[in-house]
N, C-alpha and C positions, 0 to 999 in steps of 0.2 A: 605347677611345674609343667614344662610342655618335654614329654618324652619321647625321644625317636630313636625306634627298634627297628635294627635290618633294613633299612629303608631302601629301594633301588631302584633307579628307573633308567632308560634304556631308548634308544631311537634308531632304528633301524641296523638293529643289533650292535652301536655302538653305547657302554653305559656310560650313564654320566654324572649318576651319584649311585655307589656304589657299597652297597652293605652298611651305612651310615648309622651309628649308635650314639646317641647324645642326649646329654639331659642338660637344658638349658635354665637356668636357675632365675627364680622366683626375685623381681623386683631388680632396681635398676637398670642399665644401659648394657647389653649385650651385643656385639659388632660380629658378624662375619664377613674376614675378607680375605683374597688368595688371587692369584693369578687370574685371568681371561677362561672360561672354559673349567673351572674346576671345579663348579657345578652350584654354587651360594644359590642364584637366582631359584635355580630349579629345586634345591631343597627348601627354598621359601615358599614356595607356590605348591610343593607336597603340604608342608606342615599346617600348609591354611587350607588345605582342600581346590586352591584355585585350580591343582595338577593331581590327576591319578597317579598313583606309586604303582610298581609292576611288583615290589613285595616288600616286607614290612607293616608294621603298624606306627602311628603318632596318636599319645592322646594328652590333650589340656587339662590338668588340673582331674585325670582320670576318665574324661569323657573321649571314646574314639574317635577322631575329625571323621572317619568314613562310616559310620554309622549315628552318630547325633545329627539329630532331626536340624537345618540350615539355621534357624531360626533364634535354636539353643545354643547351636556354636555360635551366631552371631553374636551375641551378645556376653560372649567372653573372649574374644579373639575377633582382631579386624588387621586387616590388610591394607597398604598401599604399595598399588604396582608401578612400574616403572612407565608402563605404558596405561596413561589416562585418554580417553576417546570420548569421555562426553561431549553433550552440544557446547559451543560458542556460545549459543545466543542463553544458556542459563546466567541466572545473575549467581553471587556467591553465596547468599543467603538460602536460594535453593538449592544449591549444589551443599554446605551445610548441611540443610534439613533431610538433605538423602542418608544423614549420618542415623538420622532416627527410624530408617523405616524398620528394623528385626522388632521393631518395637511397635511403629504407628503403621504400620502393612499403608503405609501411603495416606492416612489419616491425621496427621498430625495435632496432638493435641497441646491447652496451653501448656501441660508440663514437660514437651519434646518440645516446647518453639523457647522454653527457657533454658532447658541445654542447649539448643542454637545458639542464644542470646550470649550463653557462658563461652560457649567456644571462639565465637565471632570476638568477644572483647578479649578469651584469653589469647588470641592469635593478633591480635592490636589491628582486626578489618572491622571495626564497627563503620565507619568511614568509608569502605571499601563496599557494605553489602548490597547496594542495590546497583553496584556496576555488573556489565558481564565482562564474562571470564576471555572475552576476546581481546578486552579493554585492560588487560593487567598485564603489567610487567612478567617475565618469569619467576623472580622472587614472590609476588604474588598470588600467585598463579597458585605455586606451590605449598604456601604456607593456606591457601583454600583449600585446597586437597589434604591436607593436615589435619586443618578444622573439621572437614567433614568427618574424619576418622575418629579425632576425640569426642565427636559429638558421638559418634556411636555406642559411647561410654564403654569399653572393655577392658577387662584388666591387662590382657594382652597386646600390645599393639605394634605390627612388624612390617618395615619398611623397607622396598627395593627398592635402595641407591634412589634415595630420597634428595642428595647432593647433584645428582642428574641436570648439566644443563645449568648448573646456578656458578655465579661468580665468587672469587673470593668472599666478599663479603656477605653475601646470603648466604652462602654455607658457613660462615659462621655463626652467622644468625642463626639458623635451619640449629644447626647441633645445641646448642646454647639452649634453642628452645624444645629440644629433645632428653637435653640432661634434665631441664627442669620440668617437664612433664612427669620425668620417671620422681624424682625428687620430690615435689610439691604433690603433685596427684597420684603417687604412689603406683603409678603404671608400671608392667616391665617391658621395657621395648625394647624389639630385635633389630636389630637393620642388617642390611648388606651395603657394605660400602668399599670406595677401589682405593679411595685416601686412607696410608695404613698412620699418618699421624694425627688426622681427626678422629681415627680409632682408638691411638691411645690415648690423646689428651681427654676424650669424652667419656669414654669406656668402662665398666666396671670388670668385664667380662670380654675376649676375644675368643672370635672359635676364628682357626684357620685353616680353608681346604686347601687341597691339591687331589688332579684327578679325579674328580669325585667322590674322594673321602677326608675325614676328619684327620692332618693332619698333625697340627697341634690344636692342643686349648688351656690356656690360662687368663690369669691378670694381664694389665698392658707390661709389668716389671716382666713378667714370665717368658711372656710373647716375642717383648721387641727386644732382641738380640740379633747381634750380626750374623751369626749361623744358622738360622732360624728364619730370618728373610732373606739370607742368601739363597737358603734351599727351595724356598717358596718361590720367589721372583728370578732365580737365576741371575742376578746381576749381584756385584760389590756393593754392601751397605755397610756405612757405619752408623751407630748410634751412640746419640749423646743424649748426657741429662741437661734440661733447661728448663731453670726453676722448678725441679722437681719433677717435669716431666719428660719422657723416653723419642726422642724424637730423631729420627731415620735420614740418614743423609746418603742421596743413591748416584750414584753414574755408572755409565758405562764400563 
C-alpha cells in the first residue's frame, strides 16, 4: 500500500499540495484527476521521490520513499513522467533495457535481456525494437516508454498523464493496455489523467484534487456525479450511464 501522510509542498510560498493524507489501495487501476493547478502532478513526483516534500511522510508497502536506499525503492515502485528527454538516436530495445538497470547497474544480464524480451512483445514492438525512438510515431513512442517501465518489474507502477499528446485512439489503446497490466500482471497502477471519462471507464479507484488537496475519493459510481464535477471543474455536467458505465457530458 503506498501511504501519504501530511504531505505539502510549497513554491515560493505559494502551496500546491497541501496537507495531503491518502492511502491508495493495493492492485488495480487507480486515477487521479481534478482541475489545471490542483496539484496530481506534483503529488506524483512526491510519492515517487522524483520531488522533495516540504513535510509529511509517503511509504510503499512500509518502506519510507525518503529514506530507502534508490535501488530498493526502484525495484518496487517505478515512475513515468510526463516529460521524457532521452536521446533520439536510442533504439527501443535500449531505451527498454534502461527498465533493468535497479537491477543490472548498467550490466545487463541474460535474465534482464528476457524481461526485455517479455516487455517488448507484451507491448506488441518486437517489430519496432531496433528503430530509433526519433523514427516512431507518438503512439509508439509512448507505449516504449511504458515498456521500459514494466520492464523495470515493480509492483507499483505510476503514470503522468500517460494520454499526453496521443489521439483518440492510442489512448484507447494506452488505457486498455493499462487496465490489463493491472489485471493480468497483477500491478497496481496510479496514473494522472485530465480525461475524467477514461477515468471512469478504466478505473477501479479515483482520487480527486482541488487546490492541492484530496478532495473527493471513491469508485468511478462514487465519483462521477454532477455535483461533484460541478464542484471540481466549475462548469455544468451531466452524467449518464452507457452500458454500465458513468460517463460525463460537459459545456459551458
Amino acid at each position: 500500500m503506498i501511504d501519504v501522510k501530511g504531505v505539502t509542498k510549497a513554491y515560493d510560498q505559494k502551496i500546491v499540495v497541501n496537507n495531503v493524507c491518502l492511502q491508495l489501495p493495493v492492485g488495480g487501476v487507480t486515477s487521479i484527476i481534478g482541475p489545471n493547478g490542483a496539484g496530481k502532478s506534483t503529488l506524483l513526483s512526491m510519492i515517487s521521490r522524483l520531488l522533495p516534500m516540504d513535510a509529511g511522510t509517503v511509504t510503499v508497502d512500509g518502506l519510507d520513499v525518503t529514506k530507502t536506499p534508490s535501488d530498493v525503492l526502484a525495484r518496487r515502485l517505478s515512475i513515468l513522467r510526463q516529460d521524457n528527454h532521452l536521446g533520439s538516436r536510442l533504439t527501443v530495445r535500449d531505451l527498454v533495457t534502461f527498465g533493468r538497470y535497479p537491477y543490472s547497474k548498467g550490466r545487463p544480464t541474460a535474465e534482464d535481456m528476457e524481461h526485455v524480451r517479455k516487455a517488448l512483445d507484451y507491448l506488441n514492438l518486437e517489430d519496432l525494437a531496433d528503430r530509433f525512438l526519433d523514427e516512431l510515431s507518438g503512439g509508439q513512442r509512448q507505449r516504449a516508454f511504458v515498456a521500459m517501465v514494466l520492464c523495470q518489474d515493480t509492483d507499483y507502477v505510476l503514470l503522468d498523464e500517460p494520454l499526453n499528446n496521443l489521439d483518440l485512439k492510442h489512448a484507447v489503446a494506452m488505457m486498455k493496455l493499462l487496465r490489463r497490466t493491472a489485471d493480468q500482471l497483477g500491478k497496481t497502477v496510479v496514473l494522472v489523467l485530465h480525461d475524467i471519462n477514461f477515468a471512469s471507464c478504466y478505473s477501479d479507484y479515483i482520487v480527486a484534487m482541488k487546490h492541492g488537496q484530496v478532495a473527493y475519493q471513491g469508485t468511478p459510481e462514487e465519483i462521477m456525479r454532477p455535483e461533484i464535477m460541478r464542484h471540481l471543474y466549475e462548469v455544468d455536467v451531466t452524467v449518464q450511464n452507457v452500458n454500465g458505465q458513468h460517463i460525463a457530458l460537459y459545456y459551458a
